[in-house]
Residue frames as qw, qx, qy, qz and C-alpha x, y, z in Angstrom:
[[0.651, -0.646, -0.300, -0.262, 73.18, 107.78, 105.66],
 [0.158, -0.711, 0.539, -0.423, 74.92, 109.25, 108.86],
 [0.924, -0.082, 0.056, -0.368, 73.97, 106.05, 110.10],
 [0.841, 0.529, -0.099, 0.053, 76.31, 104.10, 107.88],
 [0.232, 0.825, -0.408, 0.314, 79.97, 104.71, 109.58],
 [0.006, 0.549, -0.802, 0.233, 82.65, 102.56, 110.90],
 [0.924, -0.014, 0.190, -0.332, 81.21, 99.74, 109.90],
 [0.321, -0.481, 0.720, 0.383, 84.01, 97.10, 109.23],
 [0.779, 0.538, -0.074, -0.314, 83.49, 95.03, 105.50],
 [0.563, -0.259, 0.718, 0.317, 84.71, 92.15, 104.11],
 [0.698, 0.514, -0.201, -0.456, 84.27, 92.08, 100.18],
 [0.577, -0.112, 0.808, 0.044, 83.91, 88.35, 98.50],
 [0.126, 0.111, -0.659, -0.733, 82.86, 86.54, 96.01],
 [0.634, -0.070, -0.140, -0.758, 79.19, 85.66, 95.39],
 [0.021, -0.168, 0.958, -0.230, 77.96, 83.51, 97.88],
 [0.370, -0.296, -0.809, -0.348, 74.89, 81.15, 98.31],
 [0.469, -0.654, -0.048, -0.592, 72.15, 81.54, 101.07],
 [0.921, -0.146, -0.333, 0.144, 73.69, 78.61, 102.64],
 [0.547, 0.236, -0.143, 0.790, 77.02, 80.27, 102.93],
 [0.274, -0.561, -0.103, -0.774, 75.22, 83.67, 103.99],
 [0.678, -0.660, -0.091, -0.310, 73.37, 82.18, 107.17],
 [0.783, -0.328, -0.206, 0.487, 76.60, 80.44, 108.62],
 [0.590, -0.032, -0.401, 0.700, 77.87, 83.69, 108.80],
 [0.358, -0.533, -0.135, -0.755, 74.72, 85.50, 110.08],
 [0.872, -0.385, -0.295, 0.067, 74.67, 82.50, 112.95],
 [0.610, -0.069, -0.347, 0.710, 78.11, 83.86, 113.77],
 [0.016, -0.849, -0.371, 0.374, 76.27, 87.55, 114.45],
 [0.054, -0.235, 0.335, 0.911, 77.58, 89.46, 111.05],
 [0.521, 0.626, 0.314, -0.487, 75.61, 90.55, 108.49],
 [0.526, -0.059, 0.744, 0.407, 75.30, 89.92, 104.54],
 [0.394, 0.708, 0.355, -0.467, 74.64, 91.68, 101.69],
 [0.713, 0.124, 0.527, 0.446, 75.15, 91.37, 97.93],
 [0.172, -0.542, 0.288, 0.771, 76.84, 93.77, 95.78],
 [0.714, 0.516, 0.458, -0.119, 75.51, 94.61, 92.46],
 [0.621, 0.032, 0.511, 0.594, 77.20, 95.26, 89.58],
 [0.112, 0.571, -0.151, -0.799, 77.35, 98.85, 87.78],
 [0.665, 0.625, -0.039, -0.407, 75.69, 98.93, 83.67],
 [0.171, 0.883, -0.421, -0.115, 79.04, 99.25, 82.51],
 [0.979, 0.171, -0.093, 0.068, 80.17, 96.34, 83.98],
 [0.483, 0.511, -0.475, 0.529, 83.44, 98.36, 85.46],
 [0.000, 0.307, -0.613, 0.729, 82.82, 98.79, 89.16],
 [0.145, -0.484, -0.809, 0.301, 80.07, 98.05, 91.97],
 [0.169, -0.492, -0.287, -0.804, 77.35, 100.10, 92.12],
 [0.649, -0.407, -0.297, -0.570, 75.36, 99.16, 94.70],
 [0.067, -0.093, 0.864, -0.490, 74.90, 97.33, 98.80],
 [0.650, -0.239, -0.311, -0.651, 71.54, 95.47, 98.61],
 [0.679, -0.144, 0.676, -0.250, 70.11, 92.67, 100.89],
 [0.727, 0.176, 0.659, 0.077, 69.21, 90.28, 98.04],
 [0.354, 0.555, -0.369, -0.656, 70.54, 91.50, 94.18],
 [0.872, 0.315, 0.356, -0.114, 68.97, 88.88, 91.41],
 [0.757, 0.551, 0.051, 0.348, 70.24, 90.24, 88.09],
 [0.187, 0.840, -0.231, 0.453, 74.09, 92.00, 88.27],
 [0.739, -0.579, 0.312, 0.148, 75.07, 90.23, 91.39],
 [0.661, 0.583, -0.453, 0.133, 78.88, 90.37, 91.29],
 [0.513, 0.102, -0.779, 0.347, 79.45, 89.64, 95.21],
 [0.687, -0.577, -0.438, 0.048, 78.93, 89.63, 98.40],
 [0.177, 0.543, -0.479, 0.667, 79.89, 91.92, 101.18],
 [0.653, -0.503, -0.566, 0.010, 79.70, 90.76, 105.03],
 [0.131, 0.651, -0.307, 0.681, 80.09, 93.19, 107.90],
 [0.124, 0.072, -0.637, 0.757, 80.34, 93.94, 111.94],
 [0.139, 0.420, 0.498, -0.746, 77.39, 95.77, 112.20],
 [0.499, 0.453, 0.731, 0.108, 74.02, 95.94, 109.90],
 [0.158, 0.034, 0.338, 0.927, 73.94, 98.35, 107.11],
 [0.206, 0.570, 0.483, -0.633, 71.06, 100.94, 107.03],
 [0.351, 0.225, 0.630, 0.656, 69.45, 100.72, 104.21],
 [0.421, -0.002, -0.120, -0.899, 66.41, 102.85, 102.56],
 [0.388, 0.033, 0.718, -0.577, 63.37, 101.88, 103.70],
 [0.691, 0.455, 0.428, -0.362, 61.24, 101.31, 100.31],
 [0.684, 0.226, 0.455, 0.523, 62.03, 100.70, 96.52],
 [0.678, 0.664, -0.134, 0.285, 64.16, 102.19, 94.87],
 [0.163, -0.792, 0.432, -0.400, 65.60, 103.52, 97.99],
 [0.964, -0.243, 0.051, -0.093, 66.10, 100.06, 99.27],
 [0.871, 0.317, -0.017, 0.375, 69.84, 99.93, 98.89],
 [0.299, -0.842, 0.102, 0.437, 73.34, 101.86, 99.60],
 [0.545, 0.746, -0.371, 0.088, 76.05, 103.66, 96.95],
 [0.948, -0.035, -0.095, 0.302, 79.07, 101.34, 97.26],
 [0.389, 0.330, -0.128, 0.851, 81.91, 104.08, 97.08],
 [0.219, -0.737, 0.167, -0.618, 80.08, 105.87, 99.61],
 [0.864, -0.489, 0.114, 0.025, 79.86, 103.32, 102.32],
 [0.766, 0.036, -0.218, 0.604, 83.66, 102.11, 101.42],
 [0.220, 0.588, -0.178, 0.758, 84.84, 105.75, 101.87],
 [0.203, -0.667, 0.309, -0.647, 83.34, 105.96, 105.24],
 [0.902, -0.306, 0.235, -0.195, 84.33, 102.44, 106.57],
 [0.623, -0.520, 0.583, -0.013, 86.38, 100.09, 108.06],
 [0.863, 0.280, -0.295, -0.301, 87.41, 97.66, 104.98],
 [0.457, -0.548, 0.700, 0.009, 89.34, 94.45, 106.72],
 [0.257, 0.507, -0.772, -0.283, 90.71, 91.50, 105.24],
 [0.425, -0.014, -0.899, -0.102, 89.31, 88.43, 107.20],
 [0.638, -0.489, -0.422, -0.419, 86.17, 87.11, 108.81],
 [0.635, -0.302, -0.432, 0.565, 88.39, 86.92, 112.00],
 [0.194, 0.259, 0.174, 0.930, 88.95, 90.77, 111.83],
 [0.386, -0.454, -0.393, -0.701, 85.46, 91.20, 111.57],
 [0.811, -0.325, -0.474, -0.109, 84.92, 89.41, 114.59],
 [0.495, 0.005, -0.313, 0.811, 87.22, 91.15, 116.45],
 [0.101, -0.925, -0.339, -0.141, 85.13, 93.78, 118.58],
 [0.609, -0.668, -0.119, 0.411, 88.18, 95.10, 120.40],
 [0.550, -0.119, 0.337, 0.755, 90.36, 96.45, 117.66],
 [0.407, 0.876, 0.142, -0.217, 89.96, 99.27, 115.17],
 [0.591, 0.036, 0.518, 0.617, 91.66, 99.63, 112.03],
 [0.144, 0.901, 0.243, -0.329, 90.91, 103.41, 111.65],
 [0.283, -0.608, 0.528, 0.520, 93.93, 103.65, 109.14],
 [0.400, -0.194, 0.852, 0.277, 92.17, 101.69, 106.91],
 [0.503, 0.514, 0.301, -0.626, 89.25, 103.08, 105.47],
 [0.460, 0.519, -0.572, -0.437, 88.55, 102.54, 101.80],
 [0.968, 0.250, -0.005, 0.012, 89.56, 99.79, 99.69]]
């Protein structure tokens, strides 16, 4: 989605809902990564993954998902490829900077 671009990202580990709203109170966003079949990589950006949750990703700015199941969700390796990936929840929080050098993982 065209949508979807220069969005910074923090990737974590798998956090609780608890954990999640303090940093939705701070004005990011949260969304939980699912785990590929395979078990080698991420597959998936969802709002809420049950089974396959392997973490959590929290960003700047809200991720556009698809509007209905199945479509309800983004390809992980696409969003990294066209975004911001930073290191700390400061960072994120940082409207003034860009860290166009950094794309990816």
């Amino acid at each position: 989605m065209e949508d979807n671009i220069n969005i910074k990202f923090l990737v974590s580990g798998i956090m609780n809902k608890e954990e999640k709203t303090k940093y939705e109170e701070m004005g990011l966003y949260c969304y939980d990564l699912r785990d590929s079949d395979d078990g080698r990589d991420i597959a998936s950006i969802e709002k809420r993954v049950i089974v396959n949750r392997i973490g959590t990703m929290i960003t700047d700015k809200e991720i556009k998902l698809g509007d209905k199941y199945p479509n309800d969700f983004v390809d992980y390796n696409t969003f990294v490829n066209n975004n911001i990936q930073v290191n700390t929840i400061k960072e994120l929080l940082d409207k003034n900077k860009s860290k166009d050098n950094d794309r990816g993982r």
